[in-house]
VEXDREN-2710 file (C-alpha; in Angstrom, 1 decimal):
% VEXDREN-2710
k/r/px/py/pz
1/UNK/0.5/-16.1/23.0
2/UNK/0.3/-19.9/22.6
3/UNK/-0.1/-20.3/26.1
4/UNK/-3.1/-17.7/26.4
5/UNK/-6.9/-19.5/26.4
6/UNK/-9.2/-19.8/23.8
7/UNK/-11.7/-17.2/24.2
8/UNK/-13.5/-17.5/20.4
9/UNK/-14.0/-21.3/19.1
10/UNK/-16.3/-21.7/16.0
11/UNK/-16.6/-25.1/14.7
12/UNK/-18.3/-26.4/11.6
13/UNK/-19.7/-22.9/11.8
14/UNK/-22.6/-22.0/8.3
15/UNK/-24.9/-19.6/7.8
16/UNK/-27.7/-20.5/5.2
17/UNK/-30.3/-18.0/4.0
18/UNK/-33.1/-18.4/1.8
19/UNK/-34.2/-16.1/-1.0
20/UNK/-37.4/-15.6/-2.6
21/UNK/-38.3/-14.2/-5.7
22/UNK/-41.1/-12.5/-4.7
23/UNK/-43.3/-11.5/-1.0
24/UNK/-45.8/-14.0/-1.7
25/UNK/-43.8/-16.8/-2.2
26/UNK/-42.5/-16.5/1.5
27/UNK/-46.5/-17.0/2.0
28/UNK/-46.8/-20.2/0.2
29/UNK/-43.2/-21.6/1.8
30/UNK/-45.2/-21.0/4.9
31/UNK/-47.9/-23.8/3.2
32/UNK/-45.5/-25.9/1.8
33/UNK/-43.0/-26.7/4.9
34/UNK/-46.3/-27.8/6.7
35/UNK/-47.7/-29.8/3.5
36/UNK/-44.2/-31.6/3.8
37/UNK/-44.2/-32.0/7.3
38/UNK/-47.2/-34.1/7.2
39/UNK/-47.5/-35.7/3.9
40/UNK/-45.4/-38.1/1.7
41/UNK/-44.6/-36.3/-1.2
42/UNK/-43.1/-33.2/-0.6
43/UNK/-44.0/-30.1/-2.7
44/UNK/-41.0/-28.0/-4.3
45/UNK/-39.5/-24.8/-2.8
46/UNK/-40.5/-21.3/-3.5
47/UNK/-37.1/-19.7/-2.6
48/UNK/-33.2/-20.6/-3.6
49/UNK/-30.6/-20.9/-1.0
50/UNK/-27.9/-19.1/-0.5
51/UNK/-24.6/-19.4/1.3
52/UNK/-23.3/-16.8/2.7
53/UNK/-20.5/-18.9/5.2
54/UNK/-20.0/-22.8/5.4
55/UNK/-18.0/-25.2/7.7
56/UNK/-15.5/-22.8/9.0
57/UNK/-13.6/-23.8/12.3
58/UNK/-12.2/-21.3/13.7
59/UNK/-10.4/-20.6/17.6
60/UNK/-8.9/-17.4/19.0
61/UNK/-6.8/-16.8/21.5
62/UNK/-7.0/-14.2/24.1
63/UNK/-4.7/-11.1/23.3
64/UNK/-4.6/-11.8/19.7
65/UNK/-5.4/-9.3/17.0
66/UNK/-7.1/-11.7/14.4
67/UNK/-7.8/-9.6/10.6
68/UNK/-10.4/-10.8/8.8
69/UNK/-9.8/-10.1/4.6
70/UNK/-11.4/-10.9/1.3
71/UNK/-13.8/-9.5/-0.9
72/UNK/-17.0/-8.0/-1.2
73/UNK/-19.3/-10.8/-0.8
74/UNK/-16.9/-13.1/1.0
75/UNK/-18.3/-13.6/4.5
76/UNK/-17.1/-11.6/6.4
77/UNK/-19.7/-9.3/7.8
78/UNK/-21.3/-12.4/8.5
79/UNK/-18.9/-14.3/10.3
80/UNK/-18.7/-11.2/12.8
81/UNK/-22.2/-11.1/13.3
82/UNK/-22.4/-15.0/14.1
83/UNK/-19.5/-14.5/16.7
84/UNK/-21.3/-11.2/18.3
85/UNK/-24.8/-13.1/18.0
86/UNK/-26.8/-10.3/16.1
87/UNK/-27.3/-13.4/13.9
88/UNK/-27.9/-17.3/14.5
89/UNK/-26.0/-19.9/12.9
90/UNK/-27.9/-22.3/10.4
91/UNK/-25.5/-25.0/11.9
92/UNK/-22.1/-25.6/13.4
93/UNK/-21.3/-23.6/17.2
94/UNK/-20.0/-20.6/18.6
95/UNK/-18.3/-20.3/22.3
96/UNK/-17.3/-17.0/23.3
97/UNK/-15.5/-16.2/26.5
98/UNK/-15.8/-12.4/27.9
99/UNK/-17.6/-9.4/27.4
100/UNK/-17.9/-8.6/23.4
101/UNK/-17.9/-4.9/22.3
102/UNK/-18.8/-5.0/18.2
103/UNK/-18.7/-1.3/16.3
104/UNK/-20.3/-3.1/12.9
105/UNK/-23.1/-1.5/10.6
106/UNK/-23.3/2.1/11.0
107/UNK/-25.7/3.1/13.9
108/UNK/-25.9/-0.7/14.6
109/UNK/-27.7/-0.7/18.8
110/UNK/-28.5/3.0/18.2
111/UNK/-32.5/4.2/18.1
112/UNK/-32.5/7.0/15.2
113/UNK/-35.1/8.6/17.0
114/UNK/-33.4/8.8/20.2
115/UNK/-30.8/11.5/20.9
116/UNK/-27.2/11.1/21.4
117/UNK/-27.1/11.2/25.6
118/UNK/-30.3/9.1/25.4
119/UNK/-28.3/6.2/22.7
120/UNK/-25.1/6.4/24.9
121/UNK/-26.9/5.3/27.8
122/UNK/-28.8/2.5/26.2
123/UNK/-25.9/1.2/24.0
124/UNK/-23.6/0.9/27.2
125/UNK/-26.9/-1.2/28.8
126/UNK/-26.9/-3.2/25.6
127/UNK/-23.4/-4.1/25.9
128/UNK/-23.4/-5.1/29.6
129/UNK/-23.2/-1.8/32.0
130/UNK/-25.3/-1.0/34.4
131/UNK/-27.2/2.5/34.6
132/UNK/-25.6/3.8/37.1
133/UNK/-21.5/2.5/35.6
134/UNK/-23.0/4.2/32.4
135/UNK/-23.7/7.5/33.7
136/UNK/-20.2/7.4/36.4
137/UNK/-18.9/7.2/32.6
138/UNK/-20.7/9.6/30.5
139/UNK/-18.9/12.3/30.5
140/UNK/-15.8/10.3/29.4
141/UNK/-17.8/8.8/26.5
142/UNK/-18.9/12.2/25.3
143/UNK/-15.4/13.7/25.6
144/UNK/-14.2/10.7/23.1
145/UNK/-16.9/11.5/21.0
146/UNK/-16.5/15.0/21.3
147/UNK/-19.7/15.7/18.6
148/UNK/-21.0/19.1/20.7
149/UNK/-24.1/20.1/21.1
150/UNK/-25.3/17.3/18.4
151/UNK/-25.4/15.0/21.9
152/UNK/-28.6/16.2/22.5
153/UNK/-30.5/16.0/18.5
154/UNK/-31.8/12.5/17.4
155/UNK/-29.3/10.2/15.9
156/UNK/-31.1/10.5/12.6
157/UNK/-29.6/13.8/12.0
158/UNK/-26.4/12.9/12.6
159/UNK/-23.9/11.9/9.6
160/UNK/-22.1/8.4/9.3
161/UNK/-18.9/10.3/11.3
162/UNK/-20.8/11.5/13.8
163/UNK/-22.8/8.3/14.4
164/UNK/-19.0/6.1/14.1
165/UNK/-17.6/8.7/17.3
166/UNK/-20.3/8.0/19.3
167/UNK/-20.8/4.2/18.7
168/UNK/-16.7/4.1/19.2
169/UNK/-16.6/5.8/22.1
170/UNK/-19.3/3.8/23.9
171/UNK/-17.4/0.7/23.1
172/UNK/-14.6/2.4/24.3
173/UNK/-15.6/2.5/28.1
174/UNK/-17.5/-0.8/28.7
175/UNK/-14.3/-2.7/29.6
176/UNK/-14.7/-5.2/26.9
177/UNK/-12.7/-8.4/26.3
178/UNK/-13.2/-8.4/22.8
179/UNK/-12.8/-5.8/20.3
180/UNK/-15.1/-6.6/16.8
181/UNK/-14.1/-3.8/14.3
182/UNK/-16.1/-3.9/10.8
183/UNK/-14.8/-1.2/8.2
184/UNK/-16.4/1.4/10.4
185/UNK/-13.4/3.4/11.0
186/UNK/-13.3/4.3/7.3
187/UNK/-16.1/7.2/7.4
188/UNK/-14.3/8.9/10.8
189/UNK/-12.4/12.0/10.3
190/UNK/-8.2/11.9/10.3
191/UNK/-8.2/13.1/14.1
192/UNK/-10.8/10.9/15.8
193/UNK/-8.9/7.9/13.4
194/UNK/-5.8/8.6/15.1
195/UNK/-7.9/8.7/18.5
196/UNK/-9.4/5.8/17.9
197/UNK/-6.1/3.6/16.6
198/UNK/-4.5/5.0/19.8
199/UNK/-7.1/2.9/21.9
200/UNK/-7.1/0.1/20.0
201/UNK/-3.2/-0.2/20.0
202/UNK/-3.4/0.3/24.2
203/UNK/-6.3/-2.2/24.0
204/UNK/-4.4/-5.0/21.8
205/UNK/-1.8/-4.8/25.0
206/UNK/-4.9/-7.0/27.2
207/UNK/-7.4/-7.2/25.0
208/UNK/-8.4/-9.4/21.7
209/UNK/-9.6/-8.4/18.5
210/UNK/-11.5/-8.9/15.6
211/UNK/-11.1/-6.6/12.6
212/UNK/-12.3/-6.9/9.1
213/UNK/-11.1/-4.0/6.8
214/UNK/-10.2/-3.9/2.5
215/UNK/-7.2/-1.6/3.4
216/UNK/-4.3/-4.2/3.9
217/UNK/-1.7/-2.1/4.6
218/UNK/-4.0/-1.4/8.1
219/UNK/-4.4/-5.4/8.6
220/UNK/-0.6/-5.2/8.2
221/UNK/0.1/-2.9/10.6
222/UNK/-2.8/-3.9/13.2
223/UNK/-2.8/-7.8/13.5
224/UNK/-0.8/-10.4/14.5
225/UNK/-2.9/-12.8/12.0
226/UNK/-4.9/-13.0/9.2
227/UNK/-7.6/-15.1/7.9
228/UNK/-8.7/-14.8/4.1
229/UNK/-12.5/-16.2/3.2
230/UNK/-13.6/-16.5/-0.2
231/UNK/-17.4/-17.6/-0.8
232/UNK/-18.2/-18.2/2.3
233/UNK/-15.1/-20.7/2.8
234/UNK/-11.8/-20.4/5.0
235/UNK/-9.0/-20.4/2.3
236/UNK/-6.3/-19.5/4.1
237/UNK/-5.1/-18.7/7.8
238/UNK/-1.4/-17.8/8.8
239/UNK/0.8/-15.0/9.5
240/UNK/-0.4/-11.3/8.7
241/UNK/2.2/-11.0/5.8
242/UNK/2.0/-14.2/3.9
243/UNK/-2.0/-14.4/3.9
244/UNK/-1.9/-10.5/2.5
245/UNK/0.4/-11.1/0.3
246/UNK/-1.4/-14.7/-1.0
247/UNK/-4.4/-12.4/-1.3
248/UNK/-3.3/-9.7/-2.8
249/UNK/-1.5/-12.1/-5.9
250/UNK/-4.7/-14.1/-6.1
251/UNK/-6.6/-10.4/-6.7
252/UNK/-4.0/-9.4/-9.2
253/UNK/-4.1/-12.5/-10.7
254/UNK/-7.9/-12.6/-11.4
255/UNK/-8.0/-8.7/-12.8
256/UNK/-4.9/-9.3/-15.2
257/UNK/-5.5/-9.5/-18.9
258/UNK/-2.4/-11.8/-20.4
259/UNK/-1.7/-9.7/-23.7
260/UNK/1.0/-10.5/-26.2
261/UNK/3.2/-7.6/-27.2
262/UNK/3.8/-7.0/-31.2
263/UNK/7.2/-7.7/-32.5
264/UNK/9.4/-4.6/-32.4
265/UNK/10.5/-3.4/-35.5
266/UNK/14.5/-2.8/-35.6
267/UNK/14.1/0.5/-35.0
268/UNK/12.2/0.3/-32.1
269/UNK/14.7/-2.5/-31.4
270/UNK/18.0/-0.2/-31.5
271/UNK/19.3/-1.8/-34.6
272/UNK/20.1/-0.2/-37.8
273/UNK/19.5/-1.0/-41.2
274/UNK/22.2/-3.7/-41.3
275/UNK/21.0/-5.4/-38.2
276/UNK/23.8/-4.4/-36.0
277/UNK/23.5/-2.7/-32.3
278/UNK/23.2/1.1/-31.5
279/UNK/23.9/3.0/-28.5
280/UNK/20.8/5.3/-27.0
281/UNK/21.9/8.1/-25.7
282/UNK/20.6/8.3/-21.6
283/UNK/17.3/9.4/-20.9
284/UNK/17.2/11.4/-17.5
285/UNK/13.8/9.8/-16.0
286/UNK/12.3/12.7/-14.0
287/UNK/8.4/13.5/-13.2
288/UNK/6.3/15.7/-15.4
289/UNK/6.0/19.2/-13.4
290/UNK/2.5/18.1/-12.5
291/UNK/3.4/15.0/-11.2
292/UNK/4.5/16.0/-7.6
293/UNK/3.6/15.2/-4.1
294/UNK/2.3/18.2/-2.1
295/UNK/2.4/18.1/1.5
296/UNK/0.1/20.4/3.5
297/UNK/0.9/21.6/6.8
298/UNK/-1.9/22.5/9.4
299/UNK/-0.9/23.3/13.2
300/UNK/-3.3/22.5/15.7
301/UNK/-4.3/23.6/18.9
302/UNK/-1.5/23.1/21.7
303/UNK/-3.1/25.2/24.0
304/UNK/-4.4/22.4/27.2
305/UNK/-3.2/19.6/24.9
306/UNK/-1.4/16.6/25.5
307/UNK/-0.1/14.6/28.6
308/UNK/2.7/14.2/30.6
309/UNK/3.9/15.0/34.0
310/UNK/4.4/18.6/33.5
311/UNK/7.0/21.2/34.0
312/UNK/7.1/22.2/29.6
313/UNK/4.7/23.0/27.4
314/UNK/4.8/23.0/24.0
315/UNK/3.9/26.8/22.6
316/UNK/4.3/26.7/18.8
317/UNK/5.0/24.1/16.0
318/UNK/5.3/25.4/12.6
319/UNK/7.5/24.7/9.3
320/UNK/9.9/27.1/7.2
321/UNK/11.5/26.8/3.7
322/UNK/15.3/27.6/2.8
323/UNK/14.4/31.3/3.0
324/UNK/13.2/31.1/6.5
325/UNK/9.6/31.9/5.6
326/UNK/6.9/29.6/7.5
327/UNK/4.9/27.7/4.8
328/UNK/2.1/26.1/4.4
329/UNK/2.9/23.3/1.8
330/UNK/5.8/22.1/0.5
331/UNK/6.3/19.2/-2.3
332/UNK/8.1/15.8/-1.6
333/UNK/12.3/16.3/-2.2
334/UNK/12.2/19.9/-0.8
335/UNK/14.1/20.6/2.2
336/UNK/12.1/22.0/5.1
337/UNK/12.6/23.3/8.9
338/UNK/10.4/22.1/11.5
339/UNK/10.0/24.4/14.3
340/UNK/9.4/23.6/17.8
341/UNK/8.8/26.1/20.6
342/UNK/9.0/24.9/24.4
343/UNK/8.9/26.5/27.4
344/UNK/9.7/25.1/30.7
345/UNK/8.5/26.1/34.1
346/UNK/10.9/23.9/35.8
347/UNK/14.7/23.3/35.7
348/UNK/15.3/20.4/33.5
349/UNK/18.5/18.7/33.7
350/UNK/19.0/16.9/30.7
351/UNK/16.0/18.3/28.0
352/UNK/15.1/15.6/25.1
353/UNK/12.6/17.2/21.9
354/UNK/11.4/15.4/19.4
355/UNK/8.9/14.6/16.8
356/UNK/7.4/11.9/15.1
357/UNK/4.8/11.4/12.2
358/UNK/2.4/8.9/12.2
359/UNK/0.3/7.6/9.5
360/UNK/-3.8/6.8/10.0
361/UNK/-3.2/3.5/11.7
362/UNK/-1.0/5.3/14.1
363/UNK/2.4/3.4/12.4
364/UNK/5.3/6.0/12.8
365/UNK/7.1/6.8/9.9
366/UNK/9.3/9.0/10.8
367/UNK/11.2/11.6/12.9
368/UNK/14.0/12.1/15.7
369/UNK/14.8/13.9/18.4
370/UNK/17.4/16.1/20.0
371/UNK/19.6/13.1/22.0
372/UNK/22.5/14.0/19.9
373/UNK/22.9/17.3/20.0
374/UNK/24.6/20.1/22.3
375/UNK/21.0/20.9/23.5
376/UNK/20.6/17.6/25.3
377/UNK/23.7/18.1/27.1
378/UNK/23.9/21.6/28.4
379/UNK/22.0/20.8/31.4
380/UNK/21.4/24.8/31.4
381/UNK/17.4/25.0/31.4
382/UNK/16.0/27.0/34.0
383/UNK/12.5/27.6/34.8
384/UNK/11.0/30.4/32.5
385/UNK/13.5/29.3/29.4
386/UNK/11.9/29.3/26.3
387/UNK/13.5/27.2/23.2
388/UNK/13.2/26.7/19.8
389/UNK/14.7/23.2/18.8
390/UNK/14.8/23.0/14.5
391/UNK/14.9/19.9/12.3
392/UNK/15.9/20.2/9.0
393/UNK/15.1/17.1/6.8
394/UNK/13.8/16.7/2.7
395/UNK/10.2/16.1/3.0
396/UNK/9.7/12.5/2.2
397/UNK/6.7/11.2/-0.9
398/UNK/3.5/10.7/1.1
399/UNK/1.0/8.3/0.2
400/UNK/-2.0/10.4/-0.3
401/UNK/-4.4/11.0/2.9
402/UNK/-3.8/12.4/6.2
403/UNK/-0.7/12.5/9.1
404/UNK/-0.4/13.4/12.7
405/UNK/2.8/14.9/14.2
406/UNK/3.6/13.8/17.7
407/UNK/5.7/16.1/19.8
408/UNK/7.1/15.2/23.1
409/UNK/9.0/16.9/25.4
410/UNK/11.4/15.0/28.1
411/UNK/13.8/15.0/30.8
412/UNK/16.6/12.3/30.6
413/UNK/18.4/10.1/28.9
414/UNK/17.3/8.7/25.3
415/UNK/17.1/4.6/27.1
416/UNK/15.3/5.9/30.4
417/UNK/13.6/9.4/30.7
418/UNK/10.0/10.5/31.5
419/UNK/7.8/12.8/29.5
420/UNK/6.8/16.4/30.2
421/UNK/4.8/16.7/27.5
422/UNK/3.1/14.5/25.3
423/UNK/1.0/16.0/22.1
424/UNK/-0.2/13.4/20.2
425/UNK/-1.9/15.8/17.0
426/UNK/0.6/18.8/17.0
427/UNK/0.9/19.3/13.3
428/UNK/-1.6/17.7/10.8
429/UNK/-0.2/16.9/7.6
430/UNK/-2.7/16.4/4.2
431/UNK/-0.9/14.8/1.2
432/UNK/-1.6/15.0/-2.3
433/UNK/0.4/13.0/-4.6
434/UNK/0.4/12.5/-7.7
435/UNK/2.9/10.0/-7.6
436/UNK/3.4/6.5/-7.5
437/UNK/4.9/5.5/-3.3
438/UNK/6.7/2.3/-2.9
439/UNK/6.2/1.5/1.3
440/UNK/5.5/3.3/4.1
441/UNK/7.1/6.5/2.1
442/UNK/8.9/6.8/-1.0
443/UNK/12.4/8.6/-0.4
444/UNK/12.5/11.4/-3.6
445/UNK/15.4/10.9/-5.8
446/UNK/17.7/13.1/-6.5
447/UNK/18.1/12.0/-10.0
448/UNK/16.8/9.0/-12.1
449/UNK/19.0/8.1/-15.1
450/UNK/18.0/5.1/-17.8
451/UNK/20.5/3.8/-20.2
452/UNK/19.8/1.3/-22.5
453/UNK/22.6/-1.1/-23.3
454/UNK/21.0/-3.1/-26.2
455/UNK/23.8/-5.4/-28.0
456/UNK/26.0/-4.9/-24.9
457/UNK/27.5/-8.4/-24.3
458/UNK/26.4/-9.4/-20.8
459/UNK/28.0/-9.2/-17.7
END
């Protein structure tokens, strides 16, 4: 990456703004910056400054993913809109090298009054394609955005969602060499997030980008590196995991109240009245039966789905409990069977299934396949076989919000094979939770046991 060129430099780079307490005071600054300009003793201001970003240097390489973190107020909105230039600096430079694709406000480059077809084709013009390369691509854009017959109604009716899928998937087809990403993926929908993470993960391959966001865990999972800015200033640039994690303590740190705990009494203690040491009993430390993490299962369509070179398709994915019964939820800890239902129209020497379950950001959390079993190694599949391949696992303590299931379906070994089939959004899976998740996922216990050992010499 080192070795890559520098396609963003900022140096000494501010942004200064002035604010007024009222309209007519603009007027008489007007007056007063020409009363100064000519005369000797200059007249006071009508308006207090305000910095929103000061002396920040800043140089990125090409095929970096660079996060941008800190809190509301912080600069960061402004320091993409300097490096797109939808806003002058008030001093310091900016150099960009390529083509810059930004996806900032919310129906930022659109005309509300226009329609959908008419904004696709003047936000590609905006961002550097010709008339005729924007229509070649229109029906590719409006296939990303996939918002129906809304294409043709004026952006003004649309909702935030609607507006982020069609803003997306312009910038998604204007071969762009940088990426600017400002919390806009936060109003799209679970399925057009996982669309959309897809293309920036095959994008970060060639590609560099910019990406502000509150949700660390996505920064985390998304970018090589991180910068943190705090009124307006750079405080800290580094690796993804130790800026986050400096951030993160410096947040915690500013919202904890220090409080002093009362003395116990020696009761409370686990002494007697003498003084001396008791045993407490264990206490089993288990969740109230309210406290649970339900996981929702939603199949989606399969039919015409997916990628691959062909020869399977995937007919059926669907989820049973210990009775055999196909559910629709199940709670975190419960053991459930995950169906999948193939049929091949080709022989298929060595078949490989599997699945695996992605969060938002398209980070996969987990799953398998069938590379171990008997299946992979019959070598029996004919064309018109149909098979059901079953994994039985305890369903694992989702962070609340929404899953995809990938399924894929392959022919070889599990080091070198190629796909058949490819579904990237075969089972959807909602989670609400109650609970607390350490990580990715929280593994449920099978039992949580306290004992306190008060008195108990140590070691």
């Amino acid at each position: 990456m080192s070795s890559e060129p520098i396609v963003i430099r900022a140096v000494d780079l501010g942004k200064h703004y002035q604010i007024y307490a009222r309209p007519v005071d603009r007027l008489w600054q007007f007056g007063i910056d020409r009363w100064n300009a000519w005369l000797r003793w200059p007249l006071a201001a009508r308006y207090r400054s305000f910095t929103a970003l000061q002396g920040l240097n800043l140089s990125v390489r090409r095929g970096e993913t660079l996060g941008i973190i800190g809190r509301n107020g912080s600069g960061k909105s402004t320091l993409l809109q300097l490096l797109c230039g939808t806003l002058h600096p008030s001093f310091g430079s900016v150099d960009i090298q390529g083509r810059v694709a930004a996806l900032l406000e919310l129906g930022s480059g659109f005309n509300p009054e226009f329609s959908g077809r008419e904004n696709v084709l003047l936000y590609a013009s905006v961002l550097g394609l010709s008339r005729e390369q924007a229509l070649a691509r229109f029906d590719e854009i409006v296939a990303f955005a996939d918002i129906g017959d809304f294409l043709d109604q004026p952006v003004k009716t649309y909702s935030s969602g609607m507006a982020v899928r069609l803003a997306f998937a312009v910038i998604a087809h204007v071969d762009a060499d940088i990426l600017v990403v400002d919390e806009a993926l936060a109003v799209g929908d679970a399925f057009f997030t996982q669309k959309c993470m897809r293309f920036l993960r095959n994008f970060m391959q060639r590609g560099t980008v910019l990406m502000v966001s509150h949700d660390t865990e996505a920064i985390k999972a998304l970018c090589d590196r991180v910068i943190w800015l705090e009124g307006g200033r750079l405080i800290q640039d580094g690796s993804t995991k130790e800026v986050c994690q400096d951030y993160l303590d410096a947040l915690l740190a500013s919202q904890q109240q220090v409080m002093r705990a009362p003395e116990p009494s020696a009761a409370e203690a686990g002494r007697d009245e003498a003084g001396r040491y008791v045993v407490v009993p264990a206490v089993p430390a288990s969740p109230q039966p309210e406290q649970v993490c339900r996981v929702h299962f939603l199949p989606m369509p399969l039919q015409d789905s997916g990628a691959g070179l062909g020869g399977a398709s995937v007919r059926r994915v669907s989820v049973r409990d210990s009775g055999g019964l196909e559910v629709q939820s199940a709670v975190a800890g419960q053991t459930v069977w995950l169906d999948i239902e193939v049929a091949f129209e080709r022989p298929v020497i060595s078949p490989l299934i599997g699945f695996m379950v992605k969060d938002r950001t398209g980070q996969a959390l987990f799953g398998d396949n069938t590379r171990m079993s008997q299946f992979s190694q019959s070598n029996a599949l004919q064309a018109g076989d149909r098979v059901r391949v079953t994994f039985s696992f305890d369903l694992p303590n989702l962070l609340s919000g929404d899953y995809s299931t990938v399924v894929a379906v392959a022919e070889g070994s599990q080091a070198q094979h190629v796909h058949l089939q490819w579904i990237h959004d075969a089972l959807h899976l909602q989670s609400d939770n109650a609970l607390t998740v350490h990580g990715l996922v929280g593994l449920p216990m099978h039992h949580i046991e306290v004992q306190v050992l008060r008195g108990a010499p140590a070691g």
